[in-house]
C-alpha positions, 0 to 999 in steps of 0.5 A: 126856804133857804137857797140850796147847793148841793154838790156830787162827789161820788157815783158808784154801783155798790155791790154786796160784800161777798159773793151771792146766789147767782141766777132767776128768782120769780116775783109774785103775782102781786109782785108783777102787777103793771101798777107796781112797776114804778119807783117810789121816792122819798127823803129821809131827814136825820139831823146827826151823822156828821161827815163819815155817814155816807161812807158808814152807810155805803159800807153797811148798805154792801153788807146788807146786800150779801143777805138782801142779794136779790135787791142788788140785781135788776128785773127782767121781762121773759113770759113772767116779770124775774128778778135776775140775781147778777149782783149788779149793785145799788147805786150810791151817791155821795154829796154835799150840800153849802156849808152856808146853809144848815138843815136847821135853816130847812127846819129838816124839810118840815115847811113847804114841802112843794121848795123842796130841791128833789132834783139836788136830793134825789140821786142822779143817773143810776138808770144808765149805769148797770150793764146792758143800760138796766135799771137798779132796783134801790137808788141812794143819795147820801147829802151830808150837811157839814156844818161847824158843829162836829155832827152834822146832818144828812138826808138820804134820797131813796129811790125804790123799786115797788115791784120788789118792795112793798112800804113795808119791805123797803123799811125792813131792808133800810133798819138792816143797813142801819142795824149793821151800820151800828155794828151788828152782824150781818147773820143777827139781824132783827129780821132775817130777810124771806123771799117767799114770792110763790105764797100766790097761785099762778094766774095768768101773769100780768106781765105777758099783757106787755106781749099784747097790743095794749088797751087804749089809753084813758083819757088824761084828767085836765086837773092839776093836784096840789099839795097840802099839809094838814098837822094833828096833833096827838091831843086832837086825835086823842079827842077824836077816838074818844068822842067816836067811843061816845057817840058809837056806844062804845066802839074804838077806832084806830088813828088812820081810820079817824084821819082817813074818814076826816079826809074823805067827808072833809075833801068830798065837801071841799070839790063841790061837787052835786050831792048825788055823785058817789066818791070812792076812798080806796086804801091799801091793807097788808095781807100778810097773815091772811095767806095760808100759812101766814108769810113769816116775819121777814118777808119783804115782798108785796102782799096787799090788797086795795080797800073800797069804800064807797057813799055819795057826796051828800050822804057823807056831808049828812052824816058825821065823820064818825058814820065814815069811820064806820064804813072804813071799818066794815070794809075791813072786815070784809077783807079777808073774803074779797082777797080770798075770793081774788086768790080764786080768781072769783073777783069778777070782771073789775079789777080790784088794783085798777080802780079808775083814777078819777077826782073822785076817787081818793086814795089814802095810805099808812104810812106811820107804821111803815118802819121808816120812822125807826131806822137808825144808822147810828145817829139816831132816827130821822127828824122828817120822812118826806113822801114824794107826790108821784103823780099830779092826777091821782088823788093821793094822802099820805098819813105820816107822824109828824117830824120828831120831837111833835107828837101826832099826824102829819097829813101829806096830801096831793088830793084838790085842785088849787080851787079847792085847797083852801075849803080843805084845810079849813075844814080839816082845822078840826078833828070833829067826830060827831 
């Protein structure tokens, strides 16, 4: 890749545009979970926008914030895990990378992801910046790529909070700062944002277990992941679906169900490990419509609840990926009773959002129907979303779309010791079902 420079310009808390609600607004259990309490990063590659876009979307981002008003403030620990509502402010960095150096050089970040230069991308010390040294919830860096030509690209680096957002969530505040960047009105948005964190009965809150001396640290795994990408194309995918109809008399299957079930037997084969040891694929299903009421559209909070499936290694090199499929998708379908049960407080001794993370387990996430995809400041949508790998020890893929104008999936994964790469990709090379 090509050497990159990038230079800041500008840091700045920005603040909604008008005066908001003041005040506490509590978080949903989910919300307070001790596993959310992290930020997620990412980058968000659009290949028109030109020189004013960092100040387009400073100013819509101000706007939004007047009805998205709790993301402009900072969380705080009582007995529960609040939000405080102080309009404190997103913070915003503006910057510019070489003139030398195009995002047609990067190829949009689309090539080895691993010499992508976060730490230039990524906006820089926002965590000391808000009063009283408390983090912002959303971080944002505008890198516009100004080149010779009137429309040049940029890439925006996210960092967001996860205990305020889910995937989901974060994508609809970014398509609001979007849609009023292309002019429509705050008050017309597409989705009009909903709070809605009391849709789950009060548990014990796993926020006061910080008042508690903590558990005793699992071992650290001595292995170190690698990133690999795998692209499909949508032909290939195509294929699968329909050789699964076949051999399943007639049955359907969704394109995350075939790549997560691929994956899982692929990856199981590849850590070569004794047939009798089970492997767990664990992913994460939005539970939006199984609350009582449904929460509405809007609602931009965390609601789901972790999927298991579990086989040992050899049962899965035995059967086809097709019999993967099917155990993905009778976990689904108890879904609905296990988040029930969790409601209750029936889900027994385990907890269901603290699986171990061990190599054995991977975990596997959707993100093309997230929203990211979609946002559009008024260039256009991106040419490449780039997940950023947030731990070297949790096994981890990422099911994206690939980088615009291809058609299909791009597998983002940080799931196999470097040993074991190779074997992964060879035999994800084919979308085999039967």
């Amino acid at each position: 890749m090509e050497s990159l420079t990038v230079t800041r310009h500008a840091r700045t808390l920005v603040q909604p545009f008008r005066r908001t609600p003041s005040g506490r607004l509590d978080l949903s259990f989910i919300d307070s979970l001790p596993v959310l309490r992290c930020n997620a990063r990412t980058l968000h590659v659009f290949r028109r926008g030109g020189a004013e876009a960092a100040a387009v979307i400073r100013e819509a981002l101000s706007k939004a914030l007047v009805t998205y008003y709790p993301l402009a403030g900072r969380l705080e620990q009582l007995e529960t895990l609040l939000v405080d509502c102080s309009a404190e402010g997103v913070w915003f960095v503006e910057a510019s990378a070489d003139g030398s150096v195009t995002l047609d050089d990067v190829n949009c970040f689309d090539d080895n992801v691993e010499s992508i230069p976060y730490d230039r991308l990524l906006p820089d010390g926002g965590a000391e910046q808000g009063a009283r040294g408390r983090e912002p919830l959303v971080q944002m860096q505008a890198t516009i790529f100004v080149t010779k030509f009137a429309c040049g690209g940029f890439v925006i680096g996210l960092i967001f909070c996860h205990a305020i957002c889910d995937g989901l969530g974060a994508a609809q505040f970014l398509s609001a700062v979007g849609e009023i960047a292309r002019g429509i009105d705050s008050d017309r948005l597409s989705a009009a944002p909903v709070w809605r964190r009391d849709f789950f009965p009060q548990k014990p809150n796993p926020s006061s277990a910080s008042l508690a001396p903590p558990p005793p640290l699992p071992p650290i795994p001595n292995y170190n992941l690698q990133q690999a990408n795998i692209d499909i194309p949508i032909d290939e995918i195509n294929r699968a679906k329909i050789q699964f109809h076949a051999s399943t008399g007639g049955k359907t299957c969704s394109t995350f169900e075939a790549v997560a079930a691929s994956l899982w037997k692929h990856r199981s084969a590849a850590i070569d490990l004794d047939p009798s040891v089970e492997v767990q694929l664990v992913f994460f299903a939005n539970c939006r419509q199984l609350v009582e009421p449904p929460l509405p559209d809007g609602f931009y909070g965390n609601c789901f609840f972790p999927v298991k499936v579990t086989a040992s290694i050899g049962a899965l090199a035995a059967g086809a990926v097709a019999g993967a499929i099917e155990l993905i998708q009778e976990a689904k379908g108890r879904l609905r009773a296990e988040f029930e049960k969790y409601v209750k407080g029936e889900e027994g001794e385990e907890d269901p959002f603290a699986p171990p993370l061990v190599y054995t387990t991977l975990f596997i996430s959707e993100w093309g129907r997230l929203g990211f995809n979609g946002v559009d400041y008024g260039w256009g949508p991106p040419a490449n979303v780039v997940p950023i790998q947030g731990s070297g020890i949790i096994p981890v893929g990422i099911v994206g779309w690939l980088p615009l104008p291809r058609k299909g999936v791009r597998l983002m994964t940080w799931c196999v010791e470097e040993a074991h790469r190779p074997g992964l990709i060879r035999r994800m090379a084919a979308m085999e079902i039967e």
